[in-house]
N, C-alpha and C positions, 0 to 999 in steps of 0.2 A: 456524558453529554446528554442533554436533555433535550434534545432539537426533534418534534413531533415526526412520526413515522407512519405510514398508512395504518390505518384500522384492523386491515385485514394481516398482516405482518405485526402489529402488535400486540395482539388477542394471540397468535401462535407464539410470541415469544416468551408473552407472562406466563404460560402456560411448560416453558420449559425455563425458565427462570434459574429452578434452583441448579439447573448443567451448568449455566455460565459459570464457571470459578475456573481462575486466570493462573493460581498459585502453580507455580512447581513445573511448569513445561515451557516452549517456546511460546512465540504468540503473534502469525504474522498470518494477516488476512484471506491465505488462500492456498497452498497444496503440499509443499512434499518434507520437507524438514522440521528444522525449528524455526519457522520463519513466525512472528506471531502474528499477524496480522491474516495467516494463508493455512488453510487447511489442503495436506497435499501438496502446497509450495514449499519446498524446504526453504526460503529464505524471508519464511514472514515468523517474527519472534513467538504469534501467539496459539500458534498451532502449525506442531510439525509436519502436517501434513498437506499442506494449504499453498506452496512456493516452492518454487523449481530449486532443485539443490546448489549449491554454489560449485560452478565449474571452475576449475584450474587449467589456465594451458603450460604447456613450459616448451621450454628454447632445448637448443640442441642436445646440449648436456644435462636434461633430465630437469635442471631446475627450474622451480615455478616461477613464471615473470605475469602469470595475469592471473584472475579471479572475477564470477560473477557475484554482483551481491546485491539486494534490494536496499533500495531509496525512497523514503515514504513524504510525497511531495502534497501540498494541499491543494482543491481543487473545490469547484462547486457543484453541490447537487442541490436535489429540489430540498433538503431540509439547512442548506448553510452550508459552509466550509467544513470538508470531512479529509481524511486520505487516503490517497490513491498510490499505488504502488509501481514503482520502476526498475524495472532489472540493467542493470549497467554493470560495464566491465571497468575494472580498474586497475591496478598495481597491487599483487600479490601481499608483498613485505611486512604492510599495515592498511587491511582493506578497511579497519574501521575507522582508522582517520580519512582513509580516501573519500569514505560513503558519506562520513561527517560532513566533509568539504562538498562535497556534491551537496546536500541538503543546505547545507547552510550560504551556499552560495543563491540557491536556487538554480541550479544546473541541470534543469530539467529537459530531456529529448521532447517531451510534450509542451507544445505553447502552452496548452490550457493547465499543467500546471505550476505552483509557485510554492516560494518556500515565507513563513512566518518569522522567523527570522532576520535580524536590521542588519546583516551585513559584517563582517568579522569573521571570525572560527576560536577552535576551540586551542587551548596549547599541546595539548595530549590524550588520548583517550587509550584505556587499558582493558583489559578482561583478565581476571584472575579465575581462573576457573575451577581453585579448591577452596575460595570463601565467598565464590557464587556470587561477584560482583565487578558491576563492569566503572570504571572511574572515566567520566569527562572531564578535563583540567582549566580551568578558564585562565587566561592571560588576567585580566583583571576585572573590575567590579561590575563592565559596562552592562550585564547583562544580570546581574542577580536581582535587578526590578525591571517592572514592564516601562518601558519604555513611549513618548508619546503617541497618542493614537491605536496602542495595545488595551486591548481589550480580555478583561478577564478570561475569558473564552477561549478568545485566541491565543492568549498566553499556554492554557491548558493543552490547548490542542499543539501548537508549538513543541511543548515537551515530547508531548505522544507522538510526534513524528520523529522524535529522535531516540526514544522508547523504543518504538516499533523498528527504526532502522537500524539502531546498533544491536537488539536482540536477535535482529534477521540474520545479521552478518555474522555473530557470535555462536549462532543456531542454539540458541540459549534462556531461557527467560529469568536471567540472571536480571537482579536489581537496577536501575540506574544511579548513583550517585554524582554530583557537579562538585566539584572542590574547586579551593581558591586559596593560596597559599598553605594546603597539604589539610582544608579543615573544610568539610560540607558544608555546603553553603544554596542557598534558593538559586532558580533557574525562571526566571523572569516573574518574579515571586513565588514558584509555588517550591513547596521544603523539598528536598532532596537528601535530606539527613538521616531519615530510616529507608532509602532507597528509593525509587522511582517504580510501580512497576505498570506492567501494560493494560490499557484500558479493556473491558471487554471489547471486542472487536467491530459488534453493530453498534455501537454507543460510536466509534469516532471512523470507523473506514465505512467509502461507499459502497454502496450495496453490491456493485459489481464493478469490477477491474477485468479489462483486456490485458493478457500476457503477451498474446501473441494474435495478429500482426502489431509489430512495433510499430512506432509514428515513422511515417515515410518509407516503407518496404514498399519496393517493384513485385508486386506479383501477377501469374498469367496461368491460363486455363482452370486452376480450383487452389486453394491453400488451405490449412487447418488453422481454427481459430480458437484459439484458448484462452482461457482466464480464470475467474473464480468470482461467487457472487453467492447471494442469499437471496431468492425470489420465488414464490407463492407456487409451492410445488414445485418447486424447482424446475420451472421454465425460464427458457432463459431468452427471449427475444432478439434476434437481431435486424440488420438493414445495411444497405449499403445505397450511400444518397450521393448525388450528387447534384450541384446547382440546387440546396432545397426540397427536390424531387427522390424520391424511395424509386429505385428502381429493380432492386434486387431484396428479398425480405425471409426469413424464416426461424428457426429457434434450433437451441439445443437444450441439451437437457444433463442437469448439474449433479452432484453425488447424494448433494441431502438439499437442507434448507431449514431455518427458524434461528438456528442456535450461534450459525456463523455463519461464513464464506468457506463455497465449498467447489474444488475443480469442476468447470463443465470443458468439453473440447466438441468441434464439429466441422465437416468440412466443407466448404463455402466454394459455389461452381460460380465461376464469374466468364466461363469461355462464352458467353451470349453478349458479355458487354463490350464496347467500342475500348480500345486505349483512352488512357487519359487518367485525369487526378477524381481519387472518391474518395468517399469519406466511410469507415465501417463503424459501425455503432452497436455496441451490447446493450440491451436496457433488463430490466427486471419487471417482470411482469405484472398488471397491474386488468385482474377480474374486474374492478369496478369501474372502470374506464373515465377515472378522471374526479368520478362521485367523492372518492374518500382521496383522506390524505396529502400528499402534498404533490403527488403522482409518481411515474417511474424513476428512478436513478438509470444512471447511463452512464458508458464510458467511450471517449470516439477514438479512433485512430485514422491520420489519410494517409491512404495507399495509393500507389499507383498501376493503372493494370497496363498490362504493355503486349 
């Protein structure tokens, strides 16, 4: 992606440049597996450590009926359309066509995000995990070119949210390949035939992602607030507004910063505030207050305090 980034965040990242290489790991934006997108998330493809691991629950008899997995849904920040990540539970059996269906439906628990995606799914998707490659099977042609109103861009970015979401769930940064009657094939033009793999992580996720509180969690006297993010010494901003008004404000502070998205966690006293709907918001830090760049990135979630 080439979508401009503050000055000050971009002078640290040329400066460690040559770290970035995607090869050979997961790769999901933020903490604890192979999520890539998560350093610390185990369920972002592009960094195992970046996303919360994927949980299992199971039924009486021991066997598994659920699984968490991440969903890399698109969203706006101050440089364009990037992605933002969603931890969802779903049916155990085949989580990667579940999470597939989620994305591609645009089945997002966040309003503010949506999927690039025209609507459809996929017929199959597979992971082989001894020739390190994952297969998405398309029913037929409708999707091997962009589509009207698809923009190159979006196209790209498109993939990389299906890139990043099936290598979360795979905990792998296994290839992506699109087949079409057993023979790879483009995925809204872009090739798919030497594999797919995941973008560096500040080139298409925002800067910072809330894990935790979900969209619409009830909480009361303090909760912890988690996510992952890449921001200027790793401060990590937050607020809690309502009606337009900040009423609650302060930071935490994240594990690194430059090279990716990296866990921060902290805990948020809200026993001062009345009941009622607010809004929490993580932003990434921004020294030159507005002078450079295009400003903070942010991720919101509304809570309720009760």
């Amino acid at each position: 992606m080439t979508s401009p980034r503050p000055l000050t965040l971009a002078l640290a990242v040329a400066a460690t440049a040559a770290a970035l290489v995607l090869a050979g790991c997961g790769d999901d934006p933020s903490s604890e597996a192979s999520d890539p997108g998560a350093t610390g998330d185990a369920s972002s493809p592009s960094s195992p450590a970046e996303s919360p691991s994927a949980t299992s629950a199971t039924s009486g008899t021991g066997t598994a009926v659920g699984t968490t997995v991440p969903v890399y849904f698109v969203g706006e920040s101050p440089d364009g359309p990037l992605l933002f990540r969603e931890f969802r539970d779903v049916e155990a059996d085949n989580p990667l066509e579940e999470a597939a269906a989620l994305l591609t439906a645009g089945d997002a628990t966040d309003p503010d995000y949506r999927t690039l995606f025209p609507g459809g799914s996929f017929e199959a998707i597979s992971y082989d995990e001894a020739a390190n490659r994952i297969e998405a099977t398309l029913p037929d042609d409708g999707w091997t070119t962009r589509g009207p109103g698809m923009s190159a861009y979006d196209a790209k970015l498109a993939v990389q949210s299906l890139v990043y979401t099936l290598q979360g769930v795979a905990q792998a940064r296994a290839p992506i390949f699109v087949t079409l009657g057993g023979e790879a094939t483009s995925l809204f033009g872009v090739d798919t035939s030497n594999g797919v793999e995941a973008a560096p992580p500040l080139d298409v996720l925002n800067l910072v992602s809330v894990t935790a509180p979900e969209e619409g969690t009830t909480v009361s006297g303090s909760f912890i607030a988690e996510g992952v993010a890449s921001s200027f010494e790793a401060t990590v901003p937050w607020q809690i507004r309502q009606g337009g008004q900040v009423v609650e404000e302060g930071f935490a502070t994240a594990e690194g910063w430059m090279d990716k998205l990296y866990p921060w966690e902290t805990e948020v006293d809200v026993s001062g505030l009345a009941p009622g709907e607010y809004v929490f918001a993580a932003m990434t830090d921004d020294p030159s207050g507005g002078a450079e760049g295009a400003g903070p990135s942010e991720d919101t979630k509304t809570i309720v305090i009760k």
